[in-house]
C-alpha positions, 0 to 999 in steps of 0.5 A: 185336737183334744183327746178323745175321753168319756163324760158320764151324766148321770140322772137320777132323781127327776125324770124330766133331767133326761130330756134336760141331759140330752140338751147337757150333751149336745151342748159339750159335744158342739165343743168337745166333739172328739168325747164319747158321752154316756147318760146313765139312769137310775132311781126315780128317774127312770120313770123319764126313759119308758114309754108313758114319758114324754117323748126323748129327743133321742134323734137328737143325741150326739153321734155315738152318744148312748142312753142307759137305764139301770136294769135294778132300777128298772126292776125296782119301778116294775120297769120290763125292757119293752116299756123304755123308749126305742133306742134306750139301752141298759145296764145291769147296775148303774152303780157298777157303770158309774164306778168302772167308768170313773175308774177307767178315767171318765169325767161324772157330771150328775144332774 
């Protein structure tokens, strides 16, 4: 068995990327199914995680994998909490998520 470790994906500028990263992890969970997989959204991307997007495939996620908008790019698209889609969480700065988990030995896949 593989150990267990972290992928990040990080989407950051089309807002159609978040669908396509939804597909990006349960395409690396079907190998590798023992990693904990966080899709980390920022700049014009995240547009993709509201609401008036198109519908995520949320349902769809590996188990335990996570969606997660920047609260500073969320702030900076006038973006309020109540607008992302159900099941989308945050962050309060996806550069600040994006370095601690690199740090803490995560794999960083940016699409």
């Amino acid at each position: 068995m593989t150990e267990s470790r972290t992928v990040v994906i990080h989407v950051t500028a089309d807002p159609a990327d978040v669908a396509r990263s939804i597909t990006s992890a349960r395409i690396l969970h079907k190998d590798r199914p023992e990693h904990r997989i966080r899709i980390i959204v920022n700049g014009p991307a995240i547009t993709g995680v509201t609401r008036d997007a198109d519908a995520l495939a949320i349902d769809r996620l590996p188990e335990g994998a996570t969606i997660e908008a920047c609260e500073g790019g969320m702030r900076a698209h006038e973006i309020a909490e109540d607008d992302l889609q159900p099941g989308i969480r945050t962050v309060a700065a996806a550069i600040v998520a994006l370095t601690d988990a690199q740090f803490e030995g995560a794999a960083y896949i940016r699409l």
